[in-house]
KOLBABA-641945 format. One record per atom (N, C-alpha, C): x, y, z. Coordinates in steps of 0.1 Angstrom, whole numbers, plus 5000, padded with zeros to 4 digits. Example, Ala and Ser with C-alpha at 12.3 -4.5 7.8 and 13.67 -1.06 7.14 Angstrom:
2
513249435078;512349555078;513249675078;512849785071;513749895071;512950005079;
END
This chain:
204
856421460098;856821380109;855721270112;856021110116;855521030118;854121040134;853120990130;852621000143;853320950157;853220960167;854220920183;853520810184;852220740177;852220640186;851720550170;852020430171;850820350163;849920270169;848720240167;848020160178;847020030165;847919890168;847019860159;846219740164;845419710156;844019630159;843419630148;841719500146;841519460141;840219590135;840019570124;838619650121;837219660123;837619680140;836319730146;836919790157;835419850165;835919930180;836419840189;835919730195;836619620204;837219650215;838319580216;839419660228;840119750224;840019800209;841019910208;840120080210;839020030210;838320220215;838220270223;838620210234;839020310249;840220380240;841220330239;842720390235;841720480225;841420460219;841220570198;840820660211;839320650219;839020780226;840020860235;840720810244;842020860248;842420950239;843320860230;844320930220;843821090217;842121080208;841621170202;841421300214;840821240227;840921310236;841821380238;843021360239;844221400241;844721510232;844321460220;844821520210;846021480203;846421310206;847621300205;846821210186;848221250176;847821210164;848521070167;847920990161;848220800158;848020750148;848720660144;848320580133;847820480138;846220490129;845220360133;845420270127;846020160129;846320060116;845219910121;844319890112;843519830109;843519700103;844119590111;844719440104;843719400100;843819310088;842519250080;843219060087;842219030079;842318860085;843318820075;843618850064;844818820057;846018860063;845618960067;847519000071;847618970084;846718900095;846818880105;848118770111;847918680102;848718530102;850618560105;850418680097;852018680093;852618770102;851218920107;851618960120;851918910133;851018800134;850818790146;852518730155;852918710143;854218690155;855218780155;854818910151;855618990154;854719120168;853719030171;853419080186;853619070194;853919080205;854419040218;853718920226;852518920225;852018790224;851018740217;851618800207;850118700193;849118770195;849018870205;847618950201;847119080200;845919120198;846019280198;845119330201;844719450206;845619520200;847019520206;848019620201;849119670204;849819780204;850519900210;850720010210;852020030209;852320090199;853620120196;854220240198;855220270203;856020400206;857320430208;858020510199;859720510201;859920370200;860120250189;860320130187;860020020195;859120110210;859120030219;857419920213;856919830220;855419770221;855019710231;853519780232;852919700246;851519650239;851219560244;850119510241;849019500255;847719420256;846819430267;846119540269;845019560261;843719680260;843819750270;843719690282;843419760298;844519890297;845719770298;847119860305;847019970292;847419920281;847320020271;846320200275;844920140275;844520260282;844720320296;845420260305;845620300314;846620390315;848020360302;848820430305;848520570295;847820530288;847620630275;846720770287;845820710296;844720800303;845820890313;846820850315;847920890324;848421030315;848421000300;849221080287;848221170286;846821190288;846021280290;845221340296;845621330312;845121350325;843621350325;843821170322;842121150325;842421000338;844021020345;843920890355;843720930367;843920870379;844120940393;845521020393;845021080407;846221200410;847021150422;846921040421;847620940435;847420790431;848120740439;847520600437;846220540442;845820620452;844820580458;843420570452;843520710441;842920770433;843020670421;844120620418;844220540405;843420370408;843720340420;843020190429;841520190425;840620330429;839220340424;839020320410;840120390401;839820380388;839720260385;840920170387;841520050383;840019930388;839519940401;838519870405;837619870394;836919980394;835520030384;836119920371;836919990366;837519910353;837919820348;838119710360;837919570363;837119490366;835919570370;834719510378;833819520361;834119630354;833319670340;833719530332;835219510332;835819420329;835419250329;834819240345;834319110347;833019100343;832219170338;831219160332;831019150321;831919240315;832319210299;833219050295;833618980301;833618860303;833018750302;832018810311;831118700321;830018740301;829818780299;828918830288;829518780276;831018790272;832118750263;831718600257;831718510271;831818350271;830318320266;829218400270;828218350262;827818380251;828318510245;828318490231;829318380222;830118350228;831018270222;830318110222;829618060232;828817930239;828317900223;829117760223;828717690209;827317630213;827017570225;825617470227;824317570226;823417580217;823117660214;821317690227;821517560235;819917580242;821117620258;822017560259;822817650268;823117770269;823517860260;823617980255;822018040254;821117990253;819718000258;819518090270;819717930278;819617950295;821018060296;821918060293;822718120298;822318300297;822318330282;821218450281;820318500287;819418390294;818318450302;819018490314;819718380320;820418440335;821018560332;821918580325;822218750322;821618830323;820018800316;819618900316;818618990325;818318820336;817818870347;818718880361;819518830359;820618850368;821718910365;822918850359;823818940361;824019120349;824119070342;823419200341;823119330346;821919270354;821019370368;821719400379;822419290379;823519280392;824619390390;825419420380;826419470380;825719630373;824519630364;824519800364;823719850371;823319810378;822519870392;823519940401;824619840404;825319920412;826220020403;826919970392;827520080385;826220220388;825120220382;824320310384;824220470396;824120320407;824220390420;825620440422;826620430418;828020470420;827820580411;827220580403;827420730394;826120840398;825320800404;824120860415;825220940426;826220850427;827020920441;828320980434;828721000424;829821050422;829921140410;828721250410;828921380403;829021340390;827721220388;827721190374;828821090367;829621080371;830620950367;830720850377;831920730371;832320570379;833220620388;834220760390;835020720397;835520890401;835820930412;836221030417;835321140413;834421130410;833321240407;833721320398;834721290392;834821330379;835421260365;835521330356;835621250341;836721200341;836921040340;837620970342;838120870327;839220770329;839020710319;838320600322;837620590335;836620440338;835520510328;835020620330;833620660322;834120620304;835520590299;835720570286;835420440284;836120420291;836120250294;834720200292;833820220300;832620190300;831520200289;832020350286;831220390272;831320300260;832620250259;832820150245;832720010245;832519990258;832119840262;830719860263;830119910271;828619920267;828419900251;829119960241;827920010230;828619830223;829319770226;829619620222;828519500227;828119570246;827119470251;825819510242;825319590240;824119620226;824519520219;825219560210;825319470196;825419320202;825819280209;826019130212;824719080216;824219140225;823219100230;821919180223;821919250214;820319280208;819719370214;820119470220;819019550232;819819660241;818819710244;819719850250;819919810268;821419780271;821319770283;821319860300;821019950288;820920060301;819820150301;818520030296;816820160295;816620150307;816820080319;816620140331;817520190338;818220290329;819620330340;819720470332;819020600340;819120710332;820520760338;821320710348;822320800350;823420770343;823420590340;824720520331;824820610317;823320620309;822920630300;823020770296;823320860306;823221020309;825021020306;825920950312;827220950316;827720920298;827220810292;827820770277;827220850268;826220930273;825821020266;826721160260;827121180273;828221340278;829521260274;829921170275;831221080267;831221140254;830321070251;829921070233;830121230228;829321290233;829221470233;830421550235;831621450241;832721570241;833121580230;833621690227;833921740212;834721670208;836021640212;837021530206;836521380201;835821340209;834921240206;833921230201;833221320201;832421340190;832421390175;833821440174;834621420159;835021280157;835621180164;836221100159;835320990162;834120950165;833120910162;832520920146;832221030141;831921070133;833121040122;834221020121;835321040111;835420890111;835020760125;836220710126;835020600113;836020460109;835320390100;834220310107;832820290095;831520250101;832220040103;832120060118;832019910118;830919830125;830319740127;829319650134;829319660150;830719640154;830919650170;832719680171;
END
């Protein structure tokens, strides 16, 4: 029998490793399909909108990394148990989100003494700005971002962190033993810590 889900994307973690850690979490089997830059051209218009990743199921497809994990964390009760409950998640994982953004645009910054300045202000500002408080929110919530327990914000986070490293050169959380403690115990769950190990070695 075919796996229930396909989930495809380009050959790296990216925006597709919240979902791989879901899936694996879950236990649910997928086919990882891994587009190369050749075959990308001729896929792309058979995506929903030109981009990916994308998640396929029962002939259906959705694309958009977020929602994708959002609904996938629902398929492995790692979301809220209310809406109210899902609003905190959704916050944390948007706020992670606008950072990984705000960090996105300057790696991409072609002017290369702007992308300079821009690097330093990250690093003394925003940056500091946004895991400080993530920090302190997991100081107050039993070790995790959201409901004081293991959530898919704490996934979310773990695989966008290990991207801000590689982009930026440096470990962004040596002054943050509790972030650092939280993607640690991520990493350590046993489902995740097999498919870490299995999944292919890529740069980011």
């Amino acid at each position: 029998m075919a796996p229930a889900y396909k989930l495809s994307y380009f050959n790296f973690r990216g925006l597709a490793e919240t979902a791989r850690f879901l899936l694996n979490y879950g236990g649910i089997e997928f086919e990882d399909v891994r587009v190369t830059q050749e075959e990308w051209p001729q896929l792309k218009e058979k995506m929903p909108f030109g981009t990916l990743p994308v998640l396929e199921h029962d002939g259906k497809q959705a694309g958009q990394s977020i929602a994708i994990a959002r609904y996938l964390a629902k398929q492995v009760g790692l979301a809220g148990k209310d809406d109210w409950e899902n609003l905190e998640i959704d916050a944390i994982v948007d706020t992670i989100n606008d950072l990984r953004l705000k960090l996105l645009a300057i790696h991409f910054e072609k002017d290369e003494e702007k992308k300079k300045t821009l690097l330093e202000t990250a690093a003394k500002e925003t940056i500091p700005y946004y895991i400080t408080r993530l920090e302190t929110i997991v100081q107050q919530n039993n070790g995790h971002l959201a409901l004081g327990r293991l959530t898919w914000a704490d996934f979310y986070f773990t695989t966008v962190c290990g991207a801000f490293d590689f982009f930026f050169g440096g470990d962004c959380l040596a002054n943050s033993p509790s972030l650092k403690s939280l993607v640690q115990k991520v990493n350590e769950l046993p489902a995740i810590k097999k498919w870490i190990e299995i999944r292919p070695k890529t740069e980011f």
